[in-house]
Every structure is written in structure tokens, then in C-alpha cells.
LUMVONU-280526 format. One record per residue (C-alpha): x, y, z; residue number from 1; residue in three letters. Coordinates in steps of 0.5 Angstrom, whole numbers, plus 500, padded with zeros to 3 digits. Layout:
<recs>
+-----+-----+-----+------+------+
:   u :   v :   w : resi : resn :
+-----+-----+-----+------+------+
:   X :   Y :   Z :  NUM :  ALA :
...
+-----+-----+-----+------+------+
</recs>
This chain:
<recs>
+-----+-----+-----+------+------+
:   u :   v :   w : resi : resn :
+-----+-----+-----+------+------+
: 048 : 502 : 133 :    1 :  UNK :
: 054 : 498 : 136 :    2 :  UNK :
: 054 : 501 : 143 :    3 :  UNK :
: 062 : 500 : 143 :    4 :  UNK :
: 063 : 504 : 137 :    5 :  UNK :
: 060 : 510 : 142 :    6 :  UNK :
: 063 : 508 : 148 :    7 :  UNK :
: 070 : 509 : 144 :    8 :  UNK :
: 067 : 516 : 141 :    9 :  UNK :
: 065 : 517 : 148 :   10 :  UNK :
: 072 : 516 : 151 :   11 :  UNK :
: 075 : 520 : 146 :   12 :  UNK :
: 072 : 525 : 147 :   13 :  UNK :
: 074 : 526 : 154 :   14 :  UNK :
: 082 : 527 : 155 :   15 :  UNK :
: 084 : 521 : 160 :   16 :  UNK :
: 089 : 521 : 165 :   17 :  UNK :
: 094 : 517 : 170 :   18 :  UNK :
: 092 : 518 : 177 :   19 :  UNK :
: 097 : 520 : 181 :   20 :  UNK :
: 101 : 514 : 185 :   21 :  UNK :
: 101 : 514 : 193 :   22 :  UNK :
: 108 : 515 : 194 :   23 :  UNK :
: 106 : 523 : 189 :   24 :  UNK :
: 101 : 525 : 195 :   25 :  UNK :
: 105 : 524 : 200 :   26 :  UNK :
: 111 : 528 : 196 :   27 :  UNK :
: 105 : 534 : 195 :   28 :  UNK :
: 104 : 533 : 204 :   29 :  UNK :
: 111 : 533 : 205 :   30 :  UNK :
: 112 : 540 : 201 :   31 :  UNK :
: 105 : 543 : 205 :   32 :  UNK :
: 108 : 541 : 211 :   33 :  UNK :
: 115 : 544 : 209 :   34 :  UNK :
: 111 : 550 : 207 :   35 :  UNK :
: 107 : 550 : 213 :   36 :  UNK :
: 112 : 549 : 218 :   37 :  UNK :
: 116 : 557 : 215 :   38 :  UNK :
: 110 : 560 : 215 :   39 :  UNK :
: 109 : 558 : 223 :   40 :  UNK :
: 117 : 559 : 223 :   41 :  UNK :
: 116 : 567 : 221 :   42 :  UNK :
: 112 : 567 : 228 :   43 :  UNK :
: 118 : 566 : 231 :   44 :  UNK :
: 124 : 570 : 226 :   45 :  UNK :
: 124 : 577 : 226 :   46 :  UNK :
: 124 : 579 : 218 :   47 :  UNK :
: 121 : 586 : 218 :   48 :  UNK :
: 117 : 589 : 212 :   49 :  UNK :
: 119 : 583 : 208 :   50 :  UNK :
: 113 : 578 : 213 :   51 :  UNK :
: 106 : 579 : 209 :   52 :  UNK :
: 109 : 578 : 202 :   53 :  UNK :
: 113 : 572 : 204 :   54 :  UNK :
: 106 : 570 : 207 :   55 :  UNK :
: 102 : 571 : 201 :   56 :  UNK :
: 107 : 568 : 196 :   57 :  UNK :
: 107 : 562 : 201 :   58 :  UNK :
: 100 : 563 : 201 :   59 :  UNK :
: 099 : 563 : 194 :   60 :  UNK :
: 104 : 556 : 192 :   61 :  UNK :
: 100 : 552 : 198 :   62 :  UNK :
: 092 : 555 : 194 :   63 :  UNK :
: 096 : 552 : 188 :   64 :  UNK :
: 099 : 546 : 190 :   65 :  UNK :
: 092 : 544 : 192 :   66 :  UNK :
: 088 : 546 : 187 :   67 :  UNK :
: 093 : 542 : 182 :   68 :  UNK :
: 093 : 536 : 185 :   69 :  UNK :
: 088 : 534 : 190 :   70 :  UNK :
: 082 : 538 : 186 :   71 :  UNK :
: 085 : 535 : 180 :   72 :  UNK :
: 085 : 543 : 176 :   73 :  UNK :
: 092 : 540 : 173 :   74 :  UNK :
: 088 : 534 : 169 :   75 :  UNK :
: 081 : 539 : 167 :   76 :  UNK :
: 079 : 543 : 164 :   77 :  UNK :
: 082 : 551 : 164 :   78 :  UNK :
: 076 : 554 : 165 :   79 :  UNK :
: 076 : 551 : 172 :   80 :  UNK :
: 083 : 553 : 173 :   81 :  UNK :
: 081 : 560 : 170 :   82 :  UNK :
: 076 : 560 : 176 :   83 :  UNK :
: 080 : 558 : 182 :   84 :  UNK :
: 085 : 564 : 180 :   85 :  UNK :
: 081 : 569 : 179 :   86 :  UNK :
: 078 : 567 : 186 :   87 :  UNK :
: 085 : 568 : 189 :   88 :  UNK :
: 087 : 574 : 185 :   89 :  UNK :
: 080 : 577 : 188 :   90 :  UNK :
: 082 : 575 : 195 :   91 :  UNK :
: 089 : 577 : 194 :   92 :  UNK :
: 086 : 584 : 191 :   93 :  UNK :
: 081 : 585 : 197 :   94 :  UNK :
: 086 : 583 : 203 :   95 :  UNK :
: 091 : 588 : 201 :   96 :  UNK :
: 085 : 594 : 199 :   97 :  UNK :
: 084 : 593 : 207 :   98 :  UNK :
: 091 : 592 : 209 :   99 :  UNK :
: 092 : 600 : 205 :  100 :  UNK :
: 087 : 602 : 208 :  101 :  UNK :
: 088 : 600 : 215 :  102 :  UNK :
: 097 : 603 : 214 :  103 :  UNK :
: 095 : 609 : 211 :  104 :  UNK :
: 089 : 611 : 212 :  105 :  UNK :
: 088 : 611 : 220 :  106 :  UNK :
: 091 : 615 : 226 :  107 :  UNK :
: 097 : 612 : 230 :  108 :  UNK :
+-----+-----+-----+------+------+
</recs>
């Protein structure tokens, strides 16, 4: 049996990716750090009942941007993705049954 006839089967078998460069990590910081300063700033600024959905979807855009790309989900296999998502649907689901249940379902 000819080892470079399975190593080739092998490599096949597995989808190959480029990494991403350097210069694309810091552009992913850099959009974190963004997102991150207007979650800090919303603190600051007064936007009425619009602050808990502007959080959960900043929230949401940073799960998905590190999950992407600094765990690699964009390269793997879908079941991966499939799992970190149900894992933020769940959180998101457990957070807003205790955010009903603390506006509308206690005194004052």
C-alpha cells in the first residue's frame, strides 16, 4: 500500500482552508472594540425602551463574530454552528422569560 496514496485520500476527505492573515484579526478587534465602546456608551446616552433589544442584538453580532472566526465555525462543519446557536437561542430565550417574568409579573 503506497502511504502517499492514503495521505491524498485523507487530505481529501477534510475541506482545506486558508487562515486568515494577521492584518484580518485585528479588522475583526477592531469591529469588537467598536461594538463594545456602543454598548458601554448606551450607559451614557438615554434611548428609552429601545436599550435591552440594541444590547441583545450587539450581544448577539459579538457571540457571532467570535464564534466565526476566532473558534473557526466559519471553516467546520455546520453542526458546530448548529450547536453554538442553539446555545445562544437558548440564553436569549432564558433571558427574556426572566425579564417577563420580573416587568410583568411583580409589584411596583
Amino acid at each position: 500500500m503506497d502511504t502517499s496514496e492514503t495521505t491524498t485520500d485523507v487530505e481529501e476527505e477534510h475541506e482545506h482552508h486558508e487562515h486568515p492573515s494577521d492584518g484580518k484579526y485585528m479588522q475583526i478587534a477592531l469591529i469588537l472594540a467598536i461594538i463594545t465602546a456602543a454598548e458601554v456608551a448606551t450607559y451614557f446616552v438615554h434611548i428609552g425602551d429601545a436599550l435591552i433589544p440594541t444590547l441583545m442584538v450587539m450581544m448577539v453580532v459579538k457571540f457571532w463574530i467570535v464564534a466565526a472566526w476566532f473558534m473557526h465555525l466559519r471553516f467546520d462543519s455546520k453542526m458546530f454552528t448548529r450547536f453554538f446557536v442553539s446555545g445562544i437561542v437558548l440564553a436569549i430565550s432564558v433571558y427574556f422569560i426572566f425579564l417577563t417574568v420580573f416587568e410583568f409579573w411583580t409589584e411596583g
